[in-house]
Every structure is written in C-alpha cells, then in structure tokens.
C-alpha positions as semicolon CSV with decimal commas, in nm:
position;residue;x (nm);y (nm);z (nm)
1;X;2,043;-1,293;0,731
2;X;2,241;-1,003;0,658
3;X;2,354;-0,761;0,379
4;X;2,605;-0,786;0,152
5;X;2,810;-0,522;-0,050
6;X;3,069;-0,517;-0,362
7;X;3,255;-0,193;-0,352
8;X;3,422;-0,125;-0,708
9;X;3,534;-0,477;-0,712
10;X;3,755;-0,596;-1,001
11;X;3,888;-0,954;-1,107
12;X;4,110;-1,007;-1,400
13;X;4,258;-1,388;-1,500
14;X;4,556;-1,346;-1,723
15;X;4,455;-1,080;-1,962
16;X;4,082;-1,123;-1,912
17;X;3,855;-0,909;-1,738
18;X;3,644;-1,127;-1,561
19;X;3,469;-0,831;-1,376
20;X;3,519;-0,470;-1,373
21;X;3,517;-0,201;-1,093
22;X;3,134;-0,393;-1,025
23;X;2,968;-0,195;-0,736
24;X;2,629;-0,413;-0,610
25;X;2,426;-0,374;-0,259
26;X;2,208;-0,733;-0,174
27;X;2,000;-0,612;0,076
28;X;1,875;-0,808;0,390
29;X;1,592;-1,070;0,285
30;X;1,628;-0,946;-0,093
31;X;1,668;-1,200;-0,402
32;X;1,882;-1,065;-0,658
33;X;1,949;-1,250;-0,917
34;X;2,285;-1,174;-1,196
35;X;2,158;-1,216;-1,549
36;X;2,371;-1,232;-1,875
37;X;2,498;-1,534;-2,119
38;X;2,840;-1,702;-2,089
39;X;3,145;-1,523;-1,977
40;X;2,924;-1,147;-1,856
41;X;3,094;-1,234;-1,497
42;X;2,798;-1,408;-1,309
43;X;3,007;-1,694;-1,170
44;X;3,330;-1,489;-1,057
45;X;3,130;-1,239;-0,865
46;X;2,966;-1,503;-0,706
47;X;3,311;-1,661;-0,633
48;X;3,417;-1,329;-0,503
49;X;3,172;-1,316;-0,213
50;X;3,223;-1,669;-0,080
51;X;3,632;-1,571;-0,072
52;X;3,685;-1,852;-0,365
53;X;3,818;-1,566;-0,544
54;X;3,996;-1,243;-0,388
55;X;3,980;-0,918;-0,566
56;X;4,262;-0,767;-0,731
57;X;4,086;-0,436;-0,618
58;X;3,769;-0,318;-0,455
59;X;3,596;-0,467;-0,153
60;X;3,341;-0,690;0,001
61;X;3,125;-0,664;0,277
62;X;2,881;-0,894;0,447
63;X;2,681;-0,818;0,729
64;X;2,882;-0,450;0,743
65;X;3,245;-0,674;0,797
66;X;3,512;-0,613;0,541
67;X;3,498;-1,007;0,426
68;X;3,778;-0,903;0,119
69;X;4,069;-1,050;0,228
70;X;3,916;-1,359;0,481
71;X;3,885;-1,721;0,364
72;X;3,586;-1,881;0,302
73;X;3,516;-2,068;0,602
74;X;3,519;-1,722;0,798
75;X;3,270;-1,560;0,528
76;X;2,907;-1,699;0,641
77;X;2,813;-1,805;0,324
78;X;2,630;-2,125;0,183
79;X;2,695;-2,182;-0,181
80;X;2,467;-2,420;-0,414
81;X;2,629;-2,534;-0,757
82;X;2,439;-2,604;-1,074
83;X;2,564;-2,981;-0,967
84;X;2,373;-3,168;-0,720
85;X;2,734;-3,217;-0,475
86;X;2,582;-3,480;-0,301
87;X;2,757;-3,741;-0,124
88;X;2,591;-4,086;-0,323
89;X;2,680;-4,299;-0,022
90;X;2,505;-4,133;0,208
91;X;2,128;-4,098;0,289
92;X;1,922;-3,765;0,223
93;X;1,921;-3,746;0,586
94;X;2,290;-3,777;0,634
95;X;2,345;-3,591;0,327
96;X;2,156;-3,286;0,469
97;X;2,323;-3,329;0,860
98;X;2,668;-3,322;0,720
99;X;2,708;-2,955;0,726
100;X;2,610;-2,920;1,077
101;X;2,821;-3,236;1,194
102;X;3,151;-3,061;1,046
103;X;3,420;-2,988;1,254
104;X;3,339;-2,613;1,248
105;X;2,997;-2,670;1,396
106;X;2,946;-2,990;1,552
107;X;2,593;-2,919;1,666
108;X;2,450;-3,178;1,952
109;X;2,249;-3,478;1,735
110;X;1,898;-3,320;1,872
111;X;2,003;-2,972;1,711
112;X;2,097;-3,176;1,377
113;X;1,750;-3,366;1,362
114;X;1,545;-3,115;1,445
115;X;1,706;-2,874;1,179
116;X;1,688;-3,169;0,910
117;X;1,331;-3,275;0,986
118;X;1,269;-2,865;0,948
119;X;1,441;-2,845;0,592
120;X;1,279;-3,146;0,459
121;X;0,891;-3,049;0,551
122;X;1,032;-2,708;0,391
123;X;1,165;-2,897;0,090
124;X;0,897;-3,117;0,081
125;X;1,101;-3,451;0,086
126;X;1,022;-3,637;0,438
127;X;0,929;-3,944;0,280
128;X;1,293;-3,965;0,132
129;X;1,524;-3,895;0,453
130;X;1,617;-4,259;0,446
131;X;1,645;-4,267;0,069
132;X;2,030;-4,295;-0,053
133;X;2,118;-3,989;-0,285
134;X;2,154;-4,189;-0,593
135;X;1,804;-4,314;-0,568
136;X;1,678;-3,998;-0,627
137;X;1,529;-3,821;-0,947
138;X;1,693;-3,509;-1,059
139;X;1,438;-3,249;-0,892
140;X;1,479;-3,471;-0,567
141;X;1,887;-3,441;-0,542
142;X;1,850;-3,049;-0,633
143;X;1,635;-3,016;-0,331
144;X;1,831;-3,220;-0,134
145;X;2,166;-2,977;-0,258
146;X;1,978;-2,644;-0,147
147;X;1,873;-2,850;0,179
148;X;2,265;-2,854;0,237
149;X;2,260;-2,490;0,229
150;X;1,930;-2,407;0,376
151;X;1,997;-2,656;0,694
152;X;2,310;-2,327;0,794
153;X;2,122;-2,036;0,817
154;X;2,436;-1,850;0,650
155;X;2,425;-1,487;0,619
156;X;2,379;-1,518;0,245
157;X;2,306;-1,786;0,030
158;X;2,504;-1,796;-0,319
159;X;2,320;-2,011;-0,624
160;X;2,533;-2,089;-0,937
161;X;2,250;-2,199;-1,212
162;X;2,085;-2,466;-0,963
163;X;1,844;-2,495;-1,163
164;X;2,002;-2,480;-1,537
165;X;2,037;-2,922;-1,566
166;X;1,684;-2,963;-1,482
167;X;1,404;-3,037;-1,773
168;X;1,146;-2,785;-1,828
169;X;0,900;-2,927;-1,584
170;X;1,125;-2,974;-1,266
171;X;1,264;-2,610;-1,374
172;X;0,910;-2,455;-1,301
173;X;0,841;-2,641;-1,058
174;X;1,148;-2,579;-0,831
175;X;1,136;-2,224;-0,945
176;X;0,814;-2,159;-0,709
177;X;0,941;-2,405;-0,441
178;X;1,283;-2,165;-0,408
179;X;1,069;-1,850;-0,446
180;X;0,825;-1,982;-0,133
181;X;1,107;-2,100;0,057
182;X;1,315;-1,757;0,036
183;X;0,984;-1,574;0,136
184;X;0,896;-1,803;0,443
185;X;1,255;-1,782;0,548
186;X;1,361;-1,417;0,464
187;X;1,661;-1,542;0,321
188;X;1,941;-1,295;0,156
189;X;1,986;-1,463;-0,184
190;X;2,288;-1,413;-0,462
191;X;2,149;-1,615;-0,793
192;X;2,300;-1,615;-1,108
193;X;2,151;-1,753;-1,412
194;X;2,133;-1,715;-1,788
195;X;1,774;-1,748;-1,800
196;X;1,516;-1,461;-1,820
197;X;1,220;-1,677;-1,673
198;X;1,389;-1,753;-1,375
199;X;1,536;-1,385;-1,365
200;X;1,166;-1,212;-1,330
201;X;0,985;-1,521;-1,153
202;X;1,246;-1,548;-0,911
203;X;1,444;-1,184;-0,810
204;X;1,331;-0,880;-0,601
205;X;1,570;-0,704;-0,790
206;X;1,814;-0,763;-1,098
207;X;2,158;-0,690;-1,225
208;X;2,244;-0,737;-1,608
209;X;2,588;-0,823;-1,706
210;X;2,785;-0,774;-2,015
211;X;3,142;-0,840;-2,024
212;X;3,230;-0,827;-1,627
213;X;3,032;-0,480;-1,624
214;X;2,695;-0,413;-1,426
215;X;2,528;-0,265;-1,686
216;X;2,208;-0,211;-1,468
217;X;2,030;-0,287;-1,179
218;X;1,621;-0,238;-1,067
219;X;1,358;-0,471;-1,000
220;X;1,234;-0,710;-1,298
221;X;0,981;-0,438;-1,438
222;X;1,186;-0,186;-1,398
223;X;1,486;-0,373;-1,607
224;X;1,203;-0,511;-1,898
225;X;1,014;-0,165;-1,900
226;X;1,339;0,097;-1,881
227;X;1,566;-0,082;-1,984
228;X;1,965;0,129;-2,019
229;X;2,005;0,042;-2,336
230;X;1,953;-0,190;-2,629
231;X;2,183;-0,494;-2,473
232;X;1,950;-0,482;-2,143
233;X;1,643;-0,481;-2,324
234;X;1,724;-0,775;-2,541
235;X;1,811;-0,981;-2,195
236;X;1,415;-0,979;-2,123
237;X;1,114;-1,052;-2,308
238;X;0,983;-1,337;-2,519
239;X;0,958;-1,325;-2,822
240;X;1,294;-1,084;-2,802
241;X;1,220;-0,753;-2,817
242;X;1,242;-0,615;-3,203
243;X;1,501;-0,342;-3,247
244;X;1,424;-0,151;-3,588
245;X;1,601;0,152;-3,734
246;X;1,427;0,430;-3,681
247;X;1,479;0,580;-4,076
248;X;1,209;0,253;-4,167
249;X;0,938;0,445;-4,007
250;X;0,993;0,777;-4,069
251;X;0,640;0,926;-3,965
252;X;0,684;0,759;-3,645
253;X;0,710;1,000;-3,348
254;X;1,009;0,975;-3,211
255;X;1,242;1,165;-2,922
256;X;1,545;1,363;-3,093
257;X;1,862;1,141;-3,103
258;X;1,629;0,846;-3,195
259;X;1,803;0,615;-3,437
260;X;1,687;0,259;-3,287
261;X;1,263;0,221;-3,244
262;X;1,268;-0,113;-2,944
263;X;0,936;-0,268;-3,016
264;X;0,800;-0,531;-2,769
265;X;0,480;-0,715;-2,811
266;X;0,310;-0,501;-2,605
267;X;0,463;-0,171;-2,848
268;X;0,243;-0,340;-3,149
269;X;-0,066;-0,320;-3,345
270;X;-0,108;-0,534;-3,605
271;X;-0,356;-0,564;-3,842
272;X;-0,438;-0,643;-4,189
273;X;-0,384;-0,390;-4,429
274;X;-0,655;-0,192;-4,629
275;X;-0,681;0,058;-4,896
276;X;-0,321;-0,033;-5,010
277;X;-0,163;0,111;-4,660
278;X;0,046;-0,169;-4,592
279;X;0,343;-0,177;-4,396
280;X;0,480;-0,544;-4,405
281;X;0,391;-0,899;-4,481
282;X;0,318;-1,219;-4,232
283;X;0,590;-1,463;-4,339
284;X;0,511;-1,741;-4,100
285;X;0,271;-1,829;-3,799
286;X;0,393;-2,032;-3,487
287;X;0,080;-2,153;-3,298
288;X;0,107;-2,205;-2,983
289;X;-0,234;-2,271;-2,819
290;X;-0,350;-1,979;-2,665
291;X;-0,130;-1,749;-2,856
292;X;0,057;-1,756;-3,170
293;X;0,419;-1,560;-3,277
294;X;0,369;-1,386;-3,552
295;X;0,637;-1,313;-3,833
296;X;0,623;-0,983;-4,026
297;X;0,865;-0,914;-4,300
298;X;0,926;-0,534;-4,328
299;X;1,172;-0,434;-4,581
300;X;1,447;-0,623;-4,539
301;X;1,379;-0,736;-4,135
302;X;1,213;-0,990;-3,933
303;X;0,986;-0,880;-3,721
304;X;0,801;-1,134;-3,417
305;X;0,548;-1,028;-3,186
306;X;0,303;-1,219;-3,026
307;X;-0,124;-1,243;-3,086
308;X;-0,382;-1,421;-3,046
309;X;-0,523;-1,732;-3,246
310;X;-0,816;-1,528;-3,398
311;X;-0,621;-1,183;-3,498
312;X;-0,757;-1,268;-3,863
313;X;-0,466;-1,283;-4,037
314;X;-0,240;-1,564;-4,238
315;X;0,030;-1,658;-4,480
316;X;0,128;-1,384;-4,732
317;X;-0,113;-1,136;-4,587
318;X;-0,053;-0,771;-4,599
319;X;-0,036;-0,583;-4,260
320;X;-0,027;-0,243;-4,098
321;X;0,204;-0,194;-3,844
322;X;0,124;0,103;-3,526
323;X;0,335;0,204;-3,229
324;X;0,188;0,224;-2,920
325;X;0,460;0,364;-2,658
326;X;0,736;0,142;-2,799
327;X;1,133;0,236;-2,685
328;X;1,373;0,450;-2,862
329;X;1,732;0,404;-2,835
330;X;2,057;0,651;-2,957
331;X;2,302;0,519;-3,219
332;X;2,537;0,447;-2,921
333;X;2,270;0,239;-2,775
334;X;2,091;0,434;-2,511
335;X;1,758;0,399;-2,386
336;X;1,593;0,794;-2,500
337;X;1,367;0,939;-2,212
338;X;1,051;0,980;-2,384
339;X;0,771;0,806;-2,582
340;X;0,514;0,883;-2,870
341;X;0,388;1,152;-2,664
342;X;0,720;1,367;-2,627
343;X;0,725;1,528;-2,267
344;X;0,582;1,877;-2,150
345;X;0,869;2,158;-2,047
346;X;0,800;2,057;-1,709
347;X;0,931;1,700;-1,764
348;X;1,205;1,844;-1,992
349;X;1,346;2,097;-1,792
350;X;1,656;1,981;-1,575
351;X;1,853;2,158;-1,365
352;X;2,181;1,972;-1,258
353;X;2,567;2,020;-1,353
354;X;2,893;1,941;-1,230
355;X;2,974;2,243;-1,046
356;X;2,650;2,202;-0,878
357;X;2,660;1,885;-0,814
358;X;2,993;1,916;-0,602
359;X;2,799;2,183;-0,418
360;X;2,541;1,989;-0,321
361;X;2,719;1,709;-0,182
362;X;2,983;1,905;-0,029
363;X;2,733;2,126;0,142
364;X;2,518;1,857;0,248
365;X;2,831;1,643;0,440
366;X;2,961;1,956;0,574
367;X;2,571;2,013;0,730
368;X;2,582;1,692;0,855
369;X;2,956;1,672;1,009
370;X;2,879;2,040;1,162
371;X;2,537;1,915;1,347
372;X;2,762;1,590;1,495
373;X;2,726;1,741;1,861
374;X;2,399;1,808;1,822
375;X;2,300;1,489;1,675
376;X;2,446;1,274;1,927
377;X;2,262;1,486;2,193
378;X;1,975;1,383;2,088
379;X;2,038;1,038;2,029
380;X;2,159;1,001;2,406
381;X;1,801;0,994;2,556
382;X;1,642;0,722;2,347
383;X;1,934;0,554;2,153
384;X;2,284;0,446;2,168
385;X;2,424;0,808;2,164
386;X;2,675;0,768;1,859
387;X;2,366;0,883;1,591
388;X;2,618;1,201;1,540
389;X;2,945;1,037;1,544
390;X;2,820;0,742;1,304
391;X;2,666;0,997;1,057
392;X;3,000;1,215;1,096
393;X;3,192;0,893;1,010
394;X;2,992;0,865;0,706
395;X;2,992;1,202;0,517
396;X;3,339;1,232;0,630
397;X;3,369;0,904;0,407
398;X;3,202;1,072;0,137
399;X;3,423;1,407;0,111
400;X;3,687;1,247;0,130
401;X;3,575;1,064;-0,248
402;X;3,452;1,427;-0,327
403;X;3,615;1,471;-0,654
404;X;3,579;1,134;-0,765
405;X;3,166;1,191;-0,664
406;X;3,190;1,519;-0,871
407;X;3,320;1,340;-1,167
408;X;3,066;1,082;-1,188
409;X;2,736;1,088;-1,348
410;X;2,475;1,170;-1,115
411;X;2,317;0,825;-1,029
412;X;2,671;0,676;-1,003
413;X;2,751;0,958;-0,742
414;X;2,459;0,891;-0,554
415;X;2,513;0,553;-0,553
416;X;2,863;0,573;-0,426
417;X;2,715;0,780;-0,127
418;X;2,496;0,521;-0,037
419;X;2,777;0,249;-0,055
420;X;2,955;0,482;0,158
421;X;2,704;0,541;0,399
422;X;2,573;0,183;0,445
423;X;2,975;0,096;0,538
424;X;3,057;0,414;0,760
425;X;2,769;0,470;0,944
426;X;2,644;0,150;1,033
427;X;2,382;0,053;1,314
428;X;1,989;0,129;1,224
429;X;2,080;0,448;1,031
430;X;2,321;0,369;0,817
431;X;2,159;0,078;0,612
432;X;1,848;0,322;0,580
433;X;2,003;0,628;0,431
434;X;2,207;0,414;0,203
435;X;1,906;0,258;0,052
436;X;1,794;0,624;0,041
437;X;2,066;0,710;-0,194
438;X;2,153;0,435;-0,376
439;X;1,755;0,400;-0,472
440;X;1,780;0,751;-0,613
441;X;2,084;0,654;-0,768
442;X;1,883;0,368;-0,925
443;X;1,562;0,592;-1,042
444;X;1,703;0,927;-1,156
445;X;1,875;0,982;-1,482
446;X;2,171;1,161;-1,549
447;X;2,026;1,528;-1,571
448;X;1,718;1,497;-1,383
449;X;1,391;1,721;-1,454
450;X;1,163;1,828;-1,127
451;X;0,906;1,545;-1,232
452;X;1,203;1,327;-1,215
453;X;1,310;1,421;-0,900
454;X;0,920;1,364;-0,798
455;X;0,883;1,006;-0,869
456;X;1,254;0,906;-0,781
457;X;1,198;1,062;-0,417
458;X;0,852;0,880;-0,390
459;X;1,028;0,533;-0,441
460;X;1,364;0,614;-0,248
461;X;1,082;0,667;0,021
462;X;0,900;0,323;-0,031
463;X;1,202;0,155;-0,039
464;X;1,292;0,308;0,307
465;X;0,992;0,172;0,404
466;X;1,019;-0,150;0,316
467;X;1,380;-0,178;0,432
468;X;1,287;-0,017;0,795
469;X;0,939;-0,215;0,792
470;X;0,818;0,094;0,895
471;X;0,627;0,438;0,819
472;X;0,519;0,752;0,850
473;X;0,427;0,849;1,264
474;X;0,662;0,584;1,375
475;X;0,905;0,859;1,456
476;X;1,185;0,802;1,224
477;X;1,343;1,004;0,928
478;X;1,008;0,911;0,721
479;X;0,868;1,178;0,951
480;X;1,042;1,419;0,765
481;X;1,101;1,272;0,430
482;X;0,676;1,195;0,316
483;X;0,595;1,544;0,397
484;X;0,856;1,693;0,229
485;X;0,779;1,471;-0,074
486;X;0,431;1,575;-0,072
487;X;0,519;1,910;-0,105
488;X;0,762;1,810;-0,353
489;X;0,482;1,685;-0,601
490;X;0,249;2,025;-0,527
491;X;0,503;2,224;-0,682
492;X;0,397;2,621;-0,787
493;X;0,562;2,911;-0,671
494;X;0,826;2,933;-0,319
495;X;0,852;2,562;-0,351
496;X;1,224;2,611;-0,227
497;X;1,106;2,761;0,082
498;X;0,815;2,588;0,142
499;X;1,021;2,260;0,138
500;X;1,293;2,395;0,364
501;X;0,990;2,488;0,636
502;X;0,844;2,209;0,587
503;X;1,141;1,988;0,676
504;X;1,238;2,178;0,963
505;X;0,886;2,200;1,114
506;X;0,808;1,787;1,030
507;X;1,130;1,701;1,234
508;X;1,006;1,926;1,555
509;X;0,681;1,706;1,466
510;X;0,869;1,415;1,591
511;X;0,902;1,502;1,941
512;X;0,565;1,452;2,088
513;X;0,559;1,099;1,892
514;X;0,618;0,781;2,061
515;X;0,876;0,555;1,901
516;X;0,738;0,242;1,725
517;X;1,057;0,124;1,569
518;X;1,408;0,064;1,663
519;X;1,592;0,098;2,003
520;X;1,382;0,397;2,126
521;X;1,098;0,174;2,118
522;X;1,193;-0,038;2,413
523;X;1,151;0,309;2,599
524;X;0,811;0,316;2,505
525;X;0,634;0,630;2,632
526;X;0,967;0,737;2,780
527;X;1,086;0,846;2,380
528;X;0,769;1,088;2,410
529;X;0,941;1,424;2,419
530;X;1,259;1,405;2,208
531;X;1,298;1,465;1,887
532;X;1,435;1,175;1,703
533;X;1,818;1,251;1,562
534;X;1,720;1,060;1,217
535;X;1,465;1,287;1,136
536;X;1,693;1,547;1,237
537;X;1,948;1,432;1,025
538;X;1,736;1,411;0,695
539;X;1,650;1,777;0,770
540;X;1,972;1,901;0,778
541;X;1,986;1,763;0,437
542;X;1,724;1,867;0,318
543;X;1,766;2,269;0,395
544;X;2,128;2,261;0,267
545;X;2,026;2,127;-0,039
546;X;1,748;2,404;-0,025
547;X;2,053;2,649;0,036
548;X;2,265;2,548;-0,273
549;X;1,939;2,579;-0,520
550;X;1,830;2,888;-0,375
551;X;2,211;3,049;-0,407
C-alpha cells in the first residue's frame, strides 16, 4: 500500500465548482473516509485520484509519484462503485479472476487461484465460487465487487457509497466485514459516503465536505467532539446536534463572541421542573427500546435529545433544562475555544502573529538548508547518505511558498509544510516529518496558547509513532522530540532555554543507541556510535525556533 496526496487540487464543470483548491494526505494503511450530502465533492475527488478526472489545477500524488497528469491504468488504483459491476454471466470465481487475467496482468492460472481462493475465505464466500453472479443476494454481489478490488493489491483502494443500496441489515453487517478486512490487510482506503454511521464505524480519520471545500479533517472524535463550525457538527451525531441561540439562555456561561449554544445529548440535563423553574415542555416521546428521543419545546424551538425509558417524565410535562460542557459557536459559524468553565490565562494567552510566523519558518528552513553538509555526513555511516540533500530539497520547497505560508492561517501553513515535505524529501524521513506538521496543522488553532502548543505536540508525537511503528530509544527523531515535549508540559521559568538544551543534548543521546528501525538497523550494532541525522534534524528545528522566541 502506499500514500496518497491532493495538493490544492481544483475541478470545475462548466460554471460549477465541483472541488476547490482541496489539499488531503491518506496515509499508508489509513481509512479515510469523505463525508457530506449530495453535490459537497465526494465523488469528483475520488474521480480525481483514479485519473477519471484531471485537475484543472493542483496535484496528485500516490506512493510519492506525481500521478496528475497519467491515465488511469498507470495510477495503481482499484475503484469499487456503489453498483455491484459484476459481470452476470460469469461465476463469482471468474468474476473475481478477471482482473488478474487482463491483458495488463495476465498472472499464471496458479497465481489467479490462489489469490481468489485468498479473497473469498477473506470475504467469506467459498461456498459461492461456482455460483453465477446473478444468483446472488445483494450483500453476496457487494462482496463479490470489493473481491474485484481486493484480489489487486492496488496502492489505494477508492469506494464510491458501496454500501449506500444495501438494507439496514447487510449495511451493518458489511460495515464490520470491510473494517476487519482493511485491518488484516493494511489496506490504504479512499471512502466516500453520505452516511455518519459508516463515517465513525468505518474511518481512521475524516474529511467533511461542503460545497467542493474540505471544511475539516481529524479522526471521528475529534470531528463529533471539536467540530470547526456549526455545518461540521451537524454532519455527526444522532439525534442531530441542537443549535440554539445563545440570547434564549441568557444565564448560561458562555465564551465571548458566543451567539450559537451546540447542544448534543451528551451537553443535556433534563429533568422535570419544580418550584415553577421551568425551562421548556416535552412535546412528544419516541421510544425506542432501550432509549427514547425526547422532544422539548423551548420558546419557539424544537429541541431532541436522547434518555432513557425511566427519566420520569411524559406528555405536556414541564422541564428544566442544564448545560453540561455543551459547544458555542460565533454568528459566522465558528466553533468558540472554550466551555462552561472559561479557560485560565495560561490557556488564554497566545503568542503568534504574522511577522512571527514568517520568522519562524524562514529561520527554521534556513537551519535546516545550512546543516545540509552536515546532515548528510552523518547519514553516510548508517543510511543512504542523501538525509541532508533530501531535507535541503524540502525546506528549499517550503521558502520558496514563503509568502504564501506567511499569509495563511497558522494550521493551513503548517499543513502546507507537511505537504511539502512528504513530496520533497521523500525516503523514511520525509513521510515522518510531514505527518509531524500536518498533525500540528490538524490540532492547533489559529493563535495558539502554550497549553495548546502542549497537547498539539503530544499528538504530532503519537502520530509519528504510529506512522514510524516506532518509539522512543529506537534512535530516531522521537529521541529528540518526547524529551523535548516533556519539558514542554513542565513549563516555569527558562523554559526557552531549557528546551533548546534539552534538544541538543537528547540528539548527542542518540549516538551510543543501537538502531531498531529503518535502514541503520540492518547494521545492527555497527549504528552504535553515530548520531542519527533525523534526530539531528528535529534539533536544528527545534533551537531555531528557540532563537526566534527568545529574540
């Protein structure tokens, strides 16, 4: 499997939009899955990564190729269609060997059996190899479609809706068999769908659409619990999540700018009212078993959460209504940092501007492009020897977008570095350091706070971690980056220091450490001695962003 990139891509039709200057990163063995009704864009994109479709600007990688302007045959990909495509004259079996008796592959008949006979224990239809396609149910000739795609091995998989002209009961069922199959096989998955069930049962991450345009991206909790605004919390959540004006509950807490109080289930206590303190009245009572939606009328809204069967209240009964932690959202519809409890001047306080924030990344690529010699010399002993040149390759890349970068919001910036990094630098290094940025891209708002900074660096770590499969002591930039993130979250007095010391003295660390991951592993005790060039690299980083706060 491999990774796949859209950089800035746009797609018009006519006069239409279709998608607009969209920017998305599928990692290796990730599911992502593109979420939003009719017409948001899902299906273009997807045609714009198997080459069905070619940009009118922008770019798309797979497996770090430029794929933008190649055909689809060329691209690696495996597409499944919310149609079964099956070929009714043939058997399951033949149905499911066709791909890999095509001109383009012609694999030797042994190959093709043993692959099919491997996809249908997978799929969990042996006993219907012989079967023809039309005397199959509807679940059956879905499984037999993704069989078609699984049978390739294709760098990435692409699913429009498979699942969408299924009843309920095939739907959940097929849901789990895709999610187990995409885990045993580490598959890099593309899904788009409409539905939010399949959206947080299915994805390792998520990407809402509205109108061709990404709105967001994060992993399903991260998208229901933060969402960017009222549109992407209304995609998740059942019952829908409540959006009430603010000026209806004016002794509410609420963050300044609030004009829009997002209440989910979870956001609500109800109960019945006493002493005259009521705040609405249930209208109606769906039961549903084990739980039942409730409808509250307050003032002139409809308000639906869910409870359970014995919350003691009916028909016509008076109710108080409390917040617990619910959402707040500005009268142009953006999510408000901040809850009941409004945050401490620690949270509050943020540092970051324009002017700074060209300093910082200009300083930072110049650090890096400087140390090139350096970094390749220590590369040459236990890896390919091009650790400087790729990284100069890459922050070359980025200064050369440096006032575009400066113009940008802060996460888009980073973002943009780690697009540019994962393309320019390439080999081990340059998919990790682009998940590094593009993950604090993800996590950190707009004008950051130090406790911000804090828990964005903690999971741009983890999700170096998981995209390495490695850790701390396995001589790699994590050597430097944990212990500089533990100081991070001490804080007090000389932190700038401290963290610039830290850094430099946690990437000399490295060189009595034997190498656990990567190509310096093969030299097993032989990378004892060297300091690893990653680690180096995410030093140099670190201590010119040091320099730039401290001047």
């Amino acid at each position: 499997m491999a990774e796949a990139h859209l950089d800035n891509v746009s797609k018009r039709f006519g006069s239409a939009a279709a998608v607009t200057e969209f920017s998305l990163t599928v990692g290796d063995g990730q599911f992502v899955v593109l979420l939003g009704p009719t017409g948001a864009g899902k299906t273009t994109t997807l045609r714009l990564v198997a080459g069905l479709e070619t940009p009118d600007t922008g770019r798309v990688w797979i497996g770090g190729r430029d794929v933008s302007r190649e055909p689809p045959s060329t691209r690696d990909v495996a597409f499944v269609f919310q149609q079964y495509s099956l070929y009714p004259h043939l058997s399951v079996y033949d149905n499911l060997a066709f791909p890999l008796r095509s001109p383009a592959r012609r694999l030797p008949e042994a190959e093709v059996d043993r692959t099919v006979q491997e996809v249908a224990r997978l799929l969990r239809i042996e006993a219907k190899l012989q079967a023809r396609a039309t005397q199959l149910s509807g679940g059956q000739m879905q499984r037999v479609a993704i069989g078609r795609a699984l049978v390739r091995r294709p760098a990435i998989y692409l699913m429009d809706e498979p699942l969408s002209s299924l009843d309920a009961k095939l739907r959940a069922e097929l849901r789990i068999e895709l999610k187990r199959i995409q885990l045993d096989l580490g598959a890099t998955i593309l899904y788009v769908t409409h539905d939010q069930t399949e959206a947080m049962t299915l994805a390792t991450h998520i990407g809402v659409l509205n109108h061709g345009l990404l709105v967001q991206t994060g992993t399903p909790r991260e998208i229901y619990e933060r969402p960017a605004d009222t549109y992407v919390s209304t995609r998740l959540g059942s019952p829908g999540i409540n959006l009430l004006p603010r000026a209806m509950f004016p002794d509410a807490p609420a963050p300044t700018g609030a004009e829009t109080i997002g209440a989910r289930t979870e956001h609500l206590r109800i109960r019945k009212a006493s002493n005259g303190a009521a705040t609405g009245k249930v209208t109606w009572i769906e039961r549903l078993g084990d739980q039942n939606h409730l409808h509250v009328s307050v003032a002139d809204r409809d308000l639906v959460t869910l409870t359970d069967p014995d919350v003691g209240v009916g028909v016509g009964d008076e109710v108080s209504i409390e917040f617990v932690r619910p959402l707040f959202f500005a009268a142009d519809g953006r999510r408000l940092e901040g809850g009941i409890e409004i945050a401490a001047s620690r949270e509050a306080r943020t540092f970051m501007d324009p002017a700074l924030q060209r300093r910082l990344i200009e300083t930072v690529a110049r650090t890096v492009i400087a140390h090139t010699d350096e970094l390749t010399a220590l590369d040459q002993p236990i890896g390919d020897g091009d650790h400087g040149i790729n990284m100069k390759r890459g922050f070359e890349a980025v200064l050369a977008d440096l006032a575009k970068l400066a113009g940008q919001p802060l996460p888009d910036a980073l973002k943009s570095i780690g697009t540019q990094l994962v393309m320019k630098v390439g080999g081990a290094s340059g998919p990790l350091y682009g998940t590094l940025f593009l993950t604090l891209g993800k996590e950190l708002p707009a004008s950051p706070s130090l406790a911000d900074v804090e828990r964005a660096f903690a999971k741009a770590i983890e999700a170096v971690k998981a995209r390495g499969k490695s850790d701390v002591g396995c001589k790699t930039m994590l050597d430097v980056l944990a212990p500089v993130q533990a100081e991070l979250s001490r804080g007090g007095a000389d932190l700038l220091p401290r963290i610039a010391a830290i850094a430099a003295s946690a990437a000399e660390a490295t060189i009595p450490l034997k190498a656990v991951r990567g190509r310096a592993s093969f030299l097993g005790d032989r990378s004892v001695g060297h300091m690893d060039p990653s680690a180096r690299s995410s030093a140099l980083m670190i201590t010119a962003i040091v320099s730039e706060f401290g001047a």
